[in-house]
C-alpha positions as CSV (number, residue, x, y, z in Angstrom):
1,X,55.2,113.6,53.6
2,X,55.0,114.3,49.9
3,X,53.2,117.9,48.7
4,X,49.8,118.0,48.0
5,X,49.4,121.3,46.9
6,X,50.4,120.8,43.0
7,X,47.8,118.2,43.2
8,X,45.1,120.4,44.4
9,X,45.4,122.7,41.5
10,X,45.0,120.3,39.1
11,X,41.9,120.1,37.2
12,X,39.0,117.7,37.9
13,X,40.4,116.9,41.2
14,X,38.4,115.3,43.7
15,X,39.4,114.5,47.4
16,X,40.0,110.4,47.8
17,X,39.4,108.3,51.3
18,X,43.2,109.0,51.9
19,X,42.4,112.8,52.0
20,X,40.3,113.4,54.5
21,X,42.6,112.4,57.8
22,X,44.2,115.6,56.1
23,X,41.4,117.3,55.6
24,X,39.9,116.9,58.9
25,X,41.3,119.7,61.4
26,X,39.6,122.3,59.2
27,X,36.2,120.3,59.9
28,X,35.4,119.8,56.4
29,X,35.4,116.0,55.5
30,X,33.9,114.9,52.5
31,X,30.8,112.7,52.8
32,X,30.2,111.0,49.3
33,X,29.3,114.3,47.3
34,X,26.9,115.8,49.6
35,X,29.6,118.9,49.2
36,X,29.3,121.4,47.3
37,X,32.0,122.9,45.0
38,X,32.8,126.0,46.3
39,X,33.0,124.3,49.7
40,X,34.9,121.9,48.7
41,X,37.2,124.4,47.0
42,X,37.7,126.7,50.2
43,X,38.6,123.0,51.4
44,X,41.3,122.3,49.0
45,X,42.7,125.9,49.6
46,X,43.2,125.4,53.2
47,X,44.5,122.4,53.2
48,X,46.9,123.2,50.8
49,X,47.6,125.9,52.8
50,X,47.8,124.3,55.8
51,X,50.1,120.9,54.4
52,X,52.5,123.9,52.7
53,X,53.4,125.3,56.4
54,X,53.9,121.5,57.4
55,X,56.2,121.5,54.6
56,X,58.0,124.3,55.4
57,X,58.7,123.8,59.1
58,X,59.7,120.4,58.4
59,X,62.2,121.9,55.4
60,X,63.5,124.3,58.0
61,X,61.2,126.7,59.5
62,X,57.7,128.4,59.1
63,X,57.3,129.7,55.4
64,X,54.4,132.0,53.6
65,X,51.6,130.0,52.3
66,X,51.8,128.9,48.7
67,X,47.9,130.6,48.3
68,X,46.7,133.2,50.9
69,X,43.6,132.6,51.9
70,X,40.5,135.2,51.3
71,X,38.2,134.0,54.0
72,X,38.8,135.3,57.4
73,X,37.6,131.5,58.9
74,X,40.6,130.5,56.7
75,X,43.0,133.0,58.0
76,X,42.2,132.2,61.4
77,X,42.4,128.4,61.2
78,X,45.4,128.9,59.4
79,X,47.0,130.8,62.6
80,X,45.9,128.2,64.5
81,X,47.5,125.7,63.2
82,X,50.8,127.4,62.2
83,X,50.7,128.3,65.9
84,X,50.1,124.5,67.0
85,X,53.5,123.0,64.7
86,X,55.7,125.6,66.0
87,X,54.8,125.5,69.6
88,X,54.9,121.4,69.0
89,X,58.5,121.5,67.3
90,X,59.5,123.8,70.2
91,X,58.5,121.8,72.8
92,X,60.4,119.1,71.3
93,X,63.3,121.2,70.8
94,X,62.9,122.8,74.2
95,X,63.2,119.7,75.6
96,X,66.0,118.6,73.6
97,X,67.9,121.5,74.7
98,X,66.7,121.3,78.2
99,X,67.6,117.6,78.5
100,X,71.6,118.8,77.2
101,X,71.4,121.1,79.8
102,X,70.5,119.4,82.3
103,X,72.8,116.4,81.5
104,X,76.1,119.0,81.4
105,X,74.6,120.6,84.5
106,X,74.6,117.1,86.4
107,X,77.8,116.5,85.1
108,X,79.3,119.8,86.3
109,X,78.1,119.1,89.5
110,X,79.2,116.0,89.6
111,X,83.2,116.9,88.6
112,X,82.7,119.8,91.3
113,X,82.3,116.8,93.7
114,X,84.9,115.1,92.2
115,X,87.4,117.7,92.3
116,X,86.1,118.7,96.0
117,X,87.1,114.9,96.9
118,X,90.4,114.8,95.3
119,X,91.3,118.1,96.3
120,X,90.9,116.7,100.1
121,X,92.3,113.4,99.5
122,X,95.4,115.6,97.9
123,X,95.7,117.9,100.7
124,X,95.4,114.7,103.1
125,X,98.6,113.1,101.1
126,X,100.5,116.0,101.4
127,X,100.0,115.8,105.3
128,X,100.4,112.8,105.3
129,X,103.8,113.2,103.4
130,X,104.6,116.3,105.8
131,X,104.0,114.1,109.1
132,X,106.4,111.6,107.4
133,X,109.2,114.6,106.9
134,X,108.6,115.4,110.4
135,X,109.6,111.7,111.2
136,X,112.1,111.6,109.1
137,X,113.9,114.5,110.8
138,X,113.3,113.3,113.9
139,X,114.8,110.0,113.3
140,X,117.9,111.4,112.1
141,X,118.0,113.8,115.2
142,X,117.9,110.7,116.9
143,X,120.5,109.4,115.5
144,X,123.2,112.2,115.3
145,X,122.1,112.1,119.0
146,X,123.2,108.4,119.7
147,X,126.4,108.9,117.2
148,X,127.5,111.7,118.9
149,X,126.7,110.1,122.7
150,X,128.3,106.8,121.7
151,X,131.0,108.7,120.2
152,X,131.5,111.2,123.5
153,X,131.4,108.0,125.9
154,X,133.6,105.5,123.6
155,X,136.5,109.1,123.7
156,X,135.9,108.9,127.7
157,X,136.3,105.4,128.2
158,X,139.4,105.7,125.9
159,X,140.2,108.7,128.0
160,X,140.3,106.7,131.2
161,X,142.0,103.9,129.4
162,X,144.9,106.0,129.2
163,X,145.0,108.0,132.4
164,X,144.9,104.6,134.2
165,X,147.3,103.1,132.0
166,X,149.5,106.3,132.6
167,X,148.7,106.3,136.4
168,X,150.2,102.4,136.5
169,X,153.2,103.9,134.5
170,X,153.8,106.1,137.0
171,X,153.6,103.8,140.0
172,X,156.3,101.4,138.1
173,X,158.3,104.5,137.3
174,X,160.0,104.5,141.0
175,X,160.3,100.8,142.1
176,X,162.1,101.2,138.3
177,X,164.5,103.5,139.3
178,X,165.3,101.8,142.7
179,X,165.6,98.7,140.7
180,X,168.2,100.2,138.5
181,X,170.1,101.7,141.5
182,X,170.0,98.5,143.3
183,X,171.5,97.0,140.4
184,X,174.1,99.6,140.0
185,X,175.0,99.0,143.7
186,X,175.5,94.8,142.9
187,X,177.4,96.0,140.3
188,X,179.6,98.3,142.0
189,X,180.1,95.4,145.0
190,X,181.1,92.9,142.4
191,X,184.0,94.9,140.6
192,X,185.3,95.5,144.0
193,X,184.6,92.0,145.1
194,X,186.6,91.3,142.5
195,X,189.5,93.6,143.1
196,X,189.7,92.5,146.4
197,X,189.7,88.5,145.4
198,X,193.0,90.0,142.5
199,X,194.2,91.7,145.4
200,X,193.9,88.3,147.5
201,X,195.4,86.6,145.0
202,X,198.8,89.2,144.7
203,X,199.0,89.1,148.6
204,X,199.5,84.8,148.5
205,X,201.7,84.9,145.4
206,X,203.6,87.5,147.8
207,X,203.4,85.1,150.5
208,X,204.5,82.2,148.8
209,X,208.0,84.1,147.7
210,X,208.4,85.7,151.1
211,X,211.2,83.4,153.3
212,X,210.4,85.4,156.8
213,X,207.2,83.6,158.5
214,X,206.4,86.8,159.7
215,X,206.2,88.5,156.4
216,X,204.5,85.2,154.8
217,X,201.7,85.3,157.9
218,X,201.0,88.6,157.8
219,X,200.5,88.8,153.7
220,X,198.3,85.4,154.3
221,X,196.4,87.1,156.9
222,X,195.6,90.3,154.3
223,X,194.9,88.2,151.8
224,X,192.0,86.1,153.8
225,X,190.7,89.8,155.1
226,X,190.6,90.5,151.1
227,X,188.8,87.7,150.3
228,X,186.8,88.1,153.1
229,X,185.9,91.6,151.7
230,X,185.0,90.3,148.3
231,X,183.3,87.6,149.8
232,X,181.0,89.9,151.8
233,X,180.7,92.4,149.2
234,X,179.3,89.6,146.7
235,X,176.8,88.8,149.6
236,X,175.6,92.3,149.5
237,X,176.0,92.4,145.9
238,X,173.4,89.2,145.8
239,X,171.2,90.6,147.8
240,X,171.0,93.9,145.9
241,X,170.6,91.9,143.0
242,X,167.4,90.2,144.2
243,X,166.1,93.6,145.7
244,X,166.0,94.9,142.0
245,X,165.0,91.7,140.8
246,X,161.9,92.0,143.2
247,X,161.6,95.9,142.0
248,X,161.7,94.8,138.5
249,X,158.7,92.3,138.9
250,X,156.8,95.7,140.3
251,X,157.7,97.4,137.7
252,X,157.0,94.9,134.9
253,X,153.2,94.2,137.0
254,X,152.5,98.2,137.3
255,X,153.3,97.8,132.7
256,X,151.1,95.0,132.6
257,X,148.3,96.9,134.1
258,X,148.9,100.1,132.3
259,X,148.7,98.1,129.2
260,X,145.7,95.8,130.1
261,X,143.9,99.5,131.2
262,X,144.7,100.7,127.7
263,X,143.7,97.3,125.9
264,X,140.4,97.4,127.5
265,X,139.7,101.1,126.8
266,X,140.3,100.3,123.1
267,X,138.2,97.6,123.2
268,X,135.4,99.3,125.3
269,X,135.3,101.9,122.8
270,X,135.0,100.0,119.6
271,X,132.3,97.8,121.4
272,X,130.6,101.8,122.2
273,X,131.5,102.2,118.7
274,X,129.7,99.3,117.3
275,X,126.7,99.9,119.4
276,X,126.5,103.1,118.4
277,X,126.8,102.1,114.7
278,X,124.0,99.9,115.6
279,X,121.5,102.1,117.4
280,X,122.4,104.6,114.4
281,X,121.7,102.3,111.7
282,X,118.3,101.4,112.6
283,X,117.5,105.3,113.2
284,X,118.8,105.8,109.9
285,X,116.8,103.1,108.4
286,X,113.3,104.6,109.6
287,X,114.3,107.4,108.5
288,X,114.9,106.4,104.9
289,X,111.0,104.5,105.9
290,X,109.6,107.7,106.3
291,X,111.4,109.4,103.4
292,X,110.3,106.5,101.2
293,X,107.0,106.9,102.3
294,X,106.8,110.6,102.2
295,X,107.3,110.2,98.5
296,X,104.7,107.5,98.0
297,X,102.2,109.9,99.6
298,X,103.8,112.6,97.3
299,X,102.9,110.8,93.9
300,X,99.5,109.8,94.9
301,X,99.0,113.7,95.6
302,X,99.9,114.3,92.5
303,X,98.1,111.1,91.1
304,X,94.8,113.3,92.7
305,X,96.3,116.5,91.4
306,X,96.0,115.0,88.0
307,X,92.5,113.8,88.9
308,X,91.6,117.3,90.2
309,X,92.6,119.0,86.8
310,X,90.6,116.8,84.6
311,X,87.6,117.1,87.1
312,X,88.0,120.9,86.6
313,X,88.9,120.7,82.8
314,X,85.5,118.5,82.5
315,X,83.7,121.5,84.6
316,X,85.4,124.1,82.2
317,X,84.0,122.0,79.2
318,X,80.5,122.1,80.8
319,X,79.9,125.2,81.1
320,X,80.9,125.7,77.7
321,X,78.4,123.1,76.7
322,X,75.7,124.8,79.0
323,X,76.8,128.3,77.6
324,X,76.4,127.2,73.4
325,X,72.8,125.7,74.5
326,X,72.1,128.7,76.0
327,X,73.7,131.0,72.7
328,X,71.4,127.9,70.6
329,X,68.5,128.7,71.9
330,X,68.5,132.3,72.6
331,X,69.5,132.1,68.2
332,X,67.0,129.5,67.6
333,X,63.8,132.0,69.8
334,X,65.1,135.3,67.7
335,X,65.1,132.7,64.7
336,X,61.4,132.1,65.4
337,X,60.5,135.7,66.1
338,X,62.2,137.4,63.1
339,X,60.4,134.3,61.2
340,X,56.6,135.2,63.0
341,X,57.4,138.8,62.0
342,X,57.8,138.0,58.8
343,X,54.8,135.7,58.8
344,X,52.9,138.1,60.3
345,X,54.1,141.2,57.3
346,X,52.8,138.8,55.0
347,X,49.2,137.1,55.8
């Protein structure tokens, strides 16, 4: 709005139709030259008065009046309308203010909900990640349980294995040493079996030199009882000789036990042991599940950690925002009083 005042001033001015919108809050239109001039120049005073405080509180605040005015009507209407431009530009700066305030206030509240929420949702992943520990744990209890079972019964069977294997052992140990005595014995009755047959044989080459037929009968006759001897001694011998034989087949059934017993204990025990791997695998494997999801639920806390910071940090900045409107308009009201003051010195 440009300034009217240096035009006021200048001689043989008279008001034009564009004048009197500005003119008329002092109530003192023109009408055609029904005026006179020293009303008409009280007028131009206060208007110029009055369009110099618009110009000032639109440059930057209230300022003194180019003239003051001499008529107390003058001095009051120009109160009154200093008074109406300031409380008008407060209002609107009020409002401007109050609007800022408002907005960073909403937002504050807002983050506080924000940060409430993700504070929960990051306590409830941490739970969630806890409870998932706790499975964890008790899956691999689980497991060293089974290992260590599997392990105690697969040593037990193994155990029995071998005491039924030795038990067969020692139930073959005595038809074994029977055996071996009977076979001693055959042997024993063969060697003499066969000195007697030598012996036989002596007694006929004796026989066969001898010219008395006594002599020659009675070495035939010894020589028959010899053979006779070995004959019955290999009989016995035989028979020994099948005994042991018989013992023997004990003996070898009693080893084929003992080792069957100890061939299925080592099988029953890596069959426990491979069931045991098993059962311990699949424990194991939930609880590398529960680890894996322990750590999921450990990054989305943090993810609403994060969250929770930059609600807060949004808060923080706020506040600040709330706190320089406040500082603002506690500056701009001691602004405006120093400035009234100072108004008020000089009218």
């Amino acid at each position: 709005m440009p300034n009217i005042d240096s035009s006021i001033r200048t001689p043989g001015y008279q008001p034009g139709p564009g004048d009197a919108d500005m003119l008329a809050p002092s109530g003192k239109k023109p009408v055609n030259g029904e005026v006179s001039m020293e009303s008409a120049a009280n007028d131009h005073r206060t208007a110029a008065n009055t369009m110099a405080s618009i110009n000032a509180l639109q440059m930057g605040g209230p300022q003194l009046p180019a003239t003051v005015p001499t008529s107390p009507a003058a001095q009051a209407q120009l109160r009154t309308e200093l008074s109406v431009l300031e409380s008008n530009q407060a209002v609107d700066l009020y409002a401007v203010m109050g609007l800022i305030q408002k907005s960073a206030q909403e937002m504050r509240n807002t983050n506080r909900e924000i940060r409430a929420s993700e504070l929960n949702a990051q306590v409830g992943e941490l739970m969630s990640a806890a409870s998932d520990m706790q499975k964890a744990a008790n899956f691999r209890l689980a497991a060293g349980i089974v290992q260590g079972s599997v392990q105690m019964l697969s040593a037990g069977v193994q155990a029995y294995s071998s005491m039924s294997a030795a038990s067969k052992s020692a139930q073959g140990a005595k038809p074994q040493g029977e055996a071996t005595e009977l076979k001693d014995s055959a042997q024993k009755m063969n060697d003499s079996a066969q000195t007697f047959n030598t012996e036989a044989q002596d007694l006929r080459t004796q026989a066969g030199v001898a010219t008395d037929k006594t002599s020659v009968d009675n070495l035939q006759a010894q020589a028959r009882a010899a053979d006779d001897k070995a004959s019955y001694l290999r009989t016995n011998a035989r028979s020994m000789e099948k005994q042991a034989g018989t013992k023997q087949a004990q003996v070898d059934g009693f080893n084929a036990s003992a080792q069957k017993a100890s061939g299925n204990g080592d099988i029953a025990g890596k069959m426990l042991g491979g069931m045991g791997e098993i059962i311990t695998a699949g424990l194991k494997f939930g609880a590398d599940s529960a680890d894996v999801s322990a750590k999921r639920h450990e990054a989305r806390a943090k993810l609403h950690e994060s969250a929770s910071a930059g609600a807060n940090e949004m808060m923080q900045q706020m506040m600040d925002v709330i706190r320089d409107v406040k500082d603002k308009l506690s500056s701009i009201d001691q602004s405006r009083i120093e400035t009234n003051r100072g108004i008020a010195r000089n009218i």
